[in-house]
N, C-alpha and C positions, 0 to 999 in steps of 0.2 A: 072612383070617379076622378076623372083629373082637371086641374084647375085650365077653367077657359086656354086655348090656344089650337093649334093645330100641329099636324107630323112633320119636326124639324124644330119646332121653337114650343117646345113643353114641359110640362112639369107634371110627372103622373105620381103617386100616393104609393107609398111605401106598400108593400106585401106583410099581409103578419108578420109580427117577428116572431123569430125561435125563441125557446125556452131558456132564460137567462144561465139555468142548469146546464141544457145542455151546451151551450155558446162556451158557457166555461170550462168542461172537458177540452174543447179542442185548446186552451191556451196552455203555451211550454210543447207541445208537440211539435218535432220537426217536420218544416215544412216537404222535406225529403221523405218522409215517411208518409206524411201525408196523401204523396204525388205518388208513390210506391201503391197506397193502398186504394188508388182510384185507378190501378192499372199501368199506373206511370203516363197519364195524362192530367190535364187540368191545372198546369204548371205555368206559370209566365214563362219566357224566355231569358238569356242569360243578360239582356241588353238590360232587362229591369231589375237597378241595382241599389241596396239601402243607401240612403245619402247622410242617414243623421245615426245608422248605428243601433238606434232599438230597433226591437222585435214588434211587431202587431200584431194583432187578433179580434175580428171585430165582424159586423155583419155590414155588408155591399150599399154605400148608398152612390149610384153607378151618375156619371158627367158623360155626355157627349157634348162635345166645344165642335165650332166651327176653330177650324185652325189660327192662330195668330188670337183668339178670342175667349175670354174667360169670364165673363158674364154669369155662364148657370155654375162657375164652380164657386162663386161668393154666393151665388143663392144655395148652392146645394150645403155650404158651412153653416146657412140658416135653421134647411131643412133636416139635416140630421141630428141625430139625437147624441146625447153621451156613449161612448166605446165606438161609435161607429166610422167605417173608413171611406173617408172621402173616395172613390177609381175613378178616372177620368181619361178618357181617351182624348186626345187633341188633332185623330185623322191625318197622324203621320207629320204632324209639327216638332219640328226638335230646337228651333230656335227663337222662339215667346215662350218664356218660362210666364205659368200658368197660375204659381204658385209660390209666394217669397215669405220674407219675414214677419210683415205686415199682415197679412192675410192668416200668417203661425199663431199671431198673437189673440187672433178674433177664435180659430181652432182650439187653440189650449183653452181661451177660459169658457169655449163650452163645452170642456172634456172630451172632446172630440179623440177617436183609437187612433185617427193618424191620416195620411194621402199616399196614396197611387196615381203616379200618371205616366201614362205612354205616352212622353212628352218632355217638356223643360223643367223643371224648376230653379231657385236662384237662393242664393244669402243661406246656404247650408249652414253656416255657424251660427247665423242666427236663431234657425231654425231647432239646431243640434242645442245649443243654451235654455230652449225652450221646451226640452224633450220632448218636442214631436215627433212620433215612429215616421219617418219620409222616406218612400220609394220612388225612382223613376229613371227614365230611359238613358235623360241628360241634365246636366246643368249648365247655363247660359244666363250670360245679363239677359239680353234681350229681354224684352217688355209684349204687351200684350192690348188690344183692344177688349170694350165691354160693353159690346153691341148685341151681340149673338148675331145668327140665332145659335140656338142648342136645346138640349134635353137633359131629363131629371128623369131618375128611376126607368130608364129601357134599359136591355139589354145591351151589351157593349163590348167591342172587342180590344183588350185590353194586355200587350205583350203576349200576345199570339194566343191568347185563350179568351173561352166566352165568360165574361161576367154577368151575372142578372142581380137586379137590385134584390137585398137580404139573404146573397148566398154570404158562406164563411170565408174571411179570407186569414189567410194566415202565413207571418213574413218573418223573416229570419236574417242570418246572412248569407245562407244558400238561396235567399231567394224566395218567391209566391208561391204558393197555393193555392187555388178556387175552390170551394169544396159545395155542389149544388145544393141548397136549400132542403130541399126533398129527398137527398142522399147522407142530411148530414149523421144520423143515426148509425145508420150502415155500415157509414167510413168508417166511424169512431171505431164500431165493433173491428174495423180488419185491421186499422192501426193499431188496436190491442193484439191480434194475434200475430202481428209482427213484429211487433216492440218483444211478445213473446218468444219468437221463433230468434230474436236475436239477442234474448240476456240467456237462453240453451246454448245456442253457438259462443258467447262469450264466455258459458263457462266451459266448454269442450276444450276452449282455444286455451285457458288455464289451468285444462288438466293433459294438456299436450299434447290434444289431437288437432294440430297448426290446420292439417290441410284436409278440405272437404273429398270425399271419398268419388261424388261424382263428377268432380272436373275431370280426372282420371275415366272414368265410364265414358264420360260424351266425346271425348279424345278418341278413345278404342273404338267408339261408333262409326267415328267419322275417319278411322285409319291412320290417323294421324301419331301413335304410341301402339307398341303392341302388346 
């Protein structure tokens, strides 16, 4: 049920969460592996960049801002719980940072996993002194109104991938993650077989065999080597 309002300026109710077990498998996993093992989709873009240096891992509790406007992302540091990552889309804003020091301080003491945003943020060292994981597109003074409208828990599109509230995300310094709610079982399992299929290749590579057998084969296919 979501709390009185209408489509554009709401606030909808978290989805179950995932099993605190399984949430914690995906943490220390590269987010490159991650992206590898959903087909090499479901990736931010390269614009969405850590600002403060840690890593995250946490479940989606997803911002849609009116541009210039950060109203549902103080509510949403409310509505989230401990580990969980602020995403926040700001509708192609890069100069109202949505997100600063002040705002770090109310995030850390509710344990909050960290913020994403397709958008601004500001006061990086403050933010970095307060070890909050922070990602985002850019950093600007510029400021910000707290009007709205906006939303809480929709879906959201966020550095070029879909977000939905309680999927996984997981950030690095290569960058995002999304990993779908209802997928996240599944991934796990193929990021294990790839984690596998690459501590076999690391050890070929230390017993001398450098170079893979079919770059050589797809060469000869395509006529390129004879």
């Amino acid at each position: 049920m979501a709390i009185p309002g209408k489509p554009g300026f709401r606030i909808l109710t978290s989805p179950p969460r995932l099993g605190a077990d399984l949430l914690a498998r995906f943490r220390g996993l590269a987010s490159s592996n991650v992206a590898d093992a959903m087909g090499r989709f479901g990736f931010m873009d390269a614009g969405m960049q850590s600002r403060s240096g840690f890593p995250l891992c946490g479940l989606a509790v997803t911002v849609q801002c009116r541009p210039a406007d950060n109203l549902m992302v103080h509510k949403a540091l409310q509505v989230a719980t401990p580990g969980d990552i602020v995403v926040v889309s700001t509708c192609g804003n890069t100069t109202s940072a949505v997100f600063g020091e002040l705002m770090c301080h109310t995030a850390a003491a509710a344990k909050l996993g960290g913020i994403v945003v397709d958008g601004a943020i500001r006061d990086v060292a403050g933010i970095t002194r307060l070890g909050m994981p922070a990602f985002s597109r850019t950093v600007c003074p510029g400021s910000c109104d707290k009007d709205g409208p906006g939303e809480i828990n929709v879906p959201i599109s966020c550095g070029g991938t879909v977000v939905a509230p309680g999927d996984i995300v997981v950030g690095d310094a290569d960058g995002i993650a999304v990993v779908p709610r209802e997928n996240a079982a599944e991934v796990l399992e193929l990021v294990a077989q790839l984690m596998d299929r690459e501590t076999k290749r690391i050890a070929e590579i230390g017993e001398g065999k450098l170079f893979k057998a079919e770059i050589d084969d797809t060469l000869r296919k395509r006529g390129v080597i004879a």
